[in-house]
C-alpha positions in Angstrom: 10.1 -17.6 6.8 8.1 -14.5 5.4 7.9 -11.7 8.0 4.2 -11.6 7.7 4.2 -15.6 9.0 5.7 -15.2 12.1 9.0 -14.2 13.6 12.0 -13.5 11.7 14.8 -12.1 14.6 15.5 -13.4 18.2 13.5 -11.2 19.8 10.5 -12.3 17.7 11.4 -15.7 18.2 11.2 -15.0 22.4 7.5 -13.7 22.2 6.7 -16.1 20.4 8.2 -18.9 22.5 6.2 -16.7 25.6 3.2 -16.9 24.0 3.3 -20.7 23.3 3.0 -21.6 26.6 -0.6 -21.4 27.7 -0.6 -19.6 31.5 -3.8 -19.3 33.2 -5.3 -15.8 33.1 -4.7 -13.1 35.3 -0.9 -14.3 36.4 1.3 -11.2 36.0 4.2 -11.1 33.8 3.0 -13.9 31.6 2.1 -13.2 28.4 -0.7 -14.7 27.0 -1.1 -16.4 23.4 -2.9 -13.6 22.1 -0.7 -10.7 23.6 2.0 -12.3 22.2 0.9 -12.6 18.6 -0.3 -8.5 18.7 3.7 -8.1 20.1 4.8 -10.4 16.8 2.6 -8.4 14.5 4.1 -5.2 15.7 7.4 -6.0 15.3 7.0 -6.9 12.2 6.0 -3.6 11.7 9.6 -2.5 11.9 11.3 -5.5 9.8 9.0 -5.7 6.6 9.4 -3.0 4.2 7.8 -1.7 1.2 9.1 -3.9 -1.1 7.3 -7.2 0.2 4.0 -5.3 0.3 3.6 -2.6 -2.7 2.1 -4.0 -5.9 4.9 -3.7 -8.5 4.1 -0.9 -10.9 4.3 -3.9 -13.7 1.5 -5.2 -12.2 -0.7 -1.6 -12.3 -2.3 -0.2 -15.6 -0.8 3.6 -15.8 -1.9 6.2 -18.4 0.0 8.7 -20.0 -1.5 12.2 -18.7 -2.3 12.7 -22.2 -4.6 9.8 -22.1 -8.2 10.6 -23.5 -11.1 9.6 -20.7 -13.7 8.0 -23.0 -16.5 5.7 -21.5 -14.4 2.4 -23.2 -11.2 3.6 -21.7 -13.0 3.9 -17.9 -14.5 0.5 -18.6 -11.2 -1.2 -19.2 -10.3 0.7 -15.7 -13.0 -0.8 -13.9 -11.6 -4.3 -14.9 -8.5 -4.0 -13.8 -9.9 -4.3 -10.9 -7.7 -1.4 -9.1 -8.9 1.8 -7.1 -6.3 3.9 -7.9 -4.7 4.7 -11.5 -0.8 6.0 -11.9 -0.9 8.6 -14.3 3.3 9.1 -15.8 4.7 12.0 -17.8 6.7 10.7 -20.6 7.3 7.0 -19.9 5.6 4.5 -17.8 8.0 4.6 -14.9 7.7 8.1 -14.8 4.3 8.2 -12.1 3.6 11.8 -11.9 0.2 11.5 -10.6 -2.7 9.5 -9.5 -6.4 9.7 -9.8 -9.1 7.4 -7.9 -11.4 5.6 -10.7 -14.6 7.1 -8.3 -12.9 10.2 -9.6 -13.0 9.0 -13.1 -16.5 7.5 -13.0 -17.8 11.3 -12.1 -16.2 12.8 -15.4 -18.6 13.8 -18.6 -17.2 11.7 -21.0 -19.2 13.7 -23.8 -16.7 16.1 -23.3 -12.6 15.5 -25.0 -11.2 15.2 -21.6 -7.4 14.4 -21.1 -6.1 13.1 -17.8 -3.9 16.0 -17.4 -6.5 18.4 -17.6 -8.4 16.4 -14.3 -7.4 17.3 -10.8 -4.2 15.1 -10.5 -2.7 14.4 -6.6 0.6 13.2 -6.2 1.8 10.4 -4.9 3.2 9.2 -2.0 6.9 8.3 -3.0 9.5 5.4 -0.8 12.1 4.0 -1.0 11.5 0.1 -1.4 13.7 -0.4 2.1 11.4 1.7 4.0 9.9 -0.2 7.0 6.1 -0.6 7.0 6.5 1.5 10.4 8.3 4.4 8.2 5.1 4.1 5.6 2.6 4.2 8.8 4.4 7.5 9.8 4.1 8.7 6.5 0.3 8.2 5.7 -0.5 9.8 9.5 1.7 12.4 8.0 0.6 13.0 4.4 -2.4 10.8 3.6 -2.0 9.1 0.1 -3.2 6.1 -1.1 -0.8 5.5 -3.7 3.0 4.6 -3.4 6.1 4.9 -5.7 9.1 3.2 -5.2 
């Protein structure tokens, strides 16, 4: 069963059998349906990891940070349907950077503007084991919206 479903380990398993017996409100030590499912959504906090929720970098369109920001290249952007753009040195698995396309929308694109000369942030960067709790700690720590594995 997918971690995201419902429980995966035996202590999972226990809330969940707590919570599927229906106990009228207000008796102590009884968990209640819903009490039980925010307990099964936080564990699973600590037993998914990054690999079952990051989109694969396959998936993403990345650009070279000599890419040229013309109005047709920020167009094919916008249908990509992503917020956020990788940006790699050298080869495609190479992420570097990232840029947000609001960031993109803003530039002149009169002007010969290369995605290296932009203000480039760096990404946030996992390993693909890392428990969505790690990630959590991570973002509190260093807010990024974008994630290499």
């Amino acid at each position: 069963m997918n971690k995201f479903q419902g429980p995966t380990t035996p202590l999972l398993s226990r809330v969940a059998s707590f919570g599927q017996s229906a106990a009228p409100e207000g008796h102590a030590g009884v968990l209640q349906k819903r009490e039980a499912a925010m307990i099964n959504h936080a564990m699973g906090l600590t037993t998914a990891t990054a690999h079952e929720l990051v989109t694969p970098l396959a998936q993403l369109v990345s650009l070279p940070t000599t890419a040229h920001m013309n109005a047709a290249a920020i167009a094919d952007l916008v249908k990509t349907g992503h917020e956020y753009v990788p940006v790699f040195a050298d080869q495609p698995h190479n992420v570097q950077y990232y840029t947000s396309l609001r960031r993109l929308l803003l530039v002149d694109h009169r002007e010969a503007l290369t995605l290296g000369s932009l203000k480039l942030r760096r990404p946030l960067v996992l390993h693909s084991d890392a428990t969505l709790m790690d990630i959590l700690y991570d973002f509190q720590a260093r807010p990024r919206p974008l994630v290499t594995m």
